[in-house]
Steps between C-alpha positions, in 0.01 A plus 500: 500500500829452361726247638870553414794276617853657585809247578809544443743325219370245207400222614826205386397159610286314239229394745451847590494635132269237375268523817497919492380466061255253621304708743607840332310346179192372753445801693477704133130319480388733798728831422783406563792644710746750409880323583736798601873360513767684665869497510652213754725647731617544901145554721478851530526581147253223435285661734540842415419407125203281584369831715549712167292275311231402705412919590104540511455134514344323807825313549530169666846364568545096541666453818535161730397761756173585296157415559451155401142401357308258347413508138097595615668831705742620258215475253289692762811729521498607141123551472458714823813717314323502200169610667638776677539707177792704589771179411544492148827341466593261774909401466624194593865540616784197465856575624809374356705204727591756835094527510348842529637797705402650882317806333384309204248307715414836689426659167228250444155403516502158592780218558370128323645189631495197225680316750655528806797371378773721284398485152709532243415796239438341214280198711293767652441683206361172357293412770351857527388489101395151562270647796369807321385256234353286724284802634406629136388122444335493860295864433379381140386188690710257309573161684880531501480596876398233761462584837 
């Protein structure tokens, strides 16, 4: 199963730069992710272009009003979508600043909380490759993970 990331606008602060190489170049160990940047913008056409991406993907939007789950059940998650057969591609969607749209969030699968507080973009796109690595690491049965 494919995993691809959408989220709006480069990431600029340092921290974030650094941190997205760093688990960008970790998660290439176990396939990888495909990184699919869009053009920053007001929310709707944010939304509207992550939609146009993300078509035939199992998409997943990160929301504060998500689904919020430990590392064990979003690993869980992902397997049970990879075992139904029918996923190929699941899409992982991150807004720009005004957050995702009304219809956006209807259009999806699934909403994922990292938090229930307001992330900002480029923070939750960090902690979401930082989580998808700790799941690759957790399903080879590396240590990295600690309940």
């Amino acid at each position: 199963m494919q995993i691809r990331i959408l989220y709006a606008g480069k990431p600029a602060l340092a921290y974030a730069k650094t941190g997205v190489a760093e688990y960008v170049k970790r998660l290439s160990r176990f396939g990888g992710c495909e990184m699919i940047q869009v053009k920053a913008g007001e929310s709707a056409e944010v939304s509207a272009r992550l939609l146009e991406r993300s078509q035939g993907c199992y998409r997943i939007a990160l929301d504060e009003r998500g689904e919020a789950l430990t590392t064990r059940k979003f690993t869980d998650k992902l397997q049970q979508l990879e075992l139904r057969g029918d996923v190929k591609s699941v899409a992982f969607l991150i807004g720009a600043a005004d957050g995702h749209t009304p219809e956006l969030r209807q259009a999806c699968d699934g909403l994922l909380a990292l938090s229930p507080f307001t992330l900002q973009h480029e923070l939750a796109l960090l902690v979401l490759l930082e989580q998808l690595y700790r799941v690759a690491s957790l399903r080879a049965g590396m240590p990295y993970h600690r309940d």
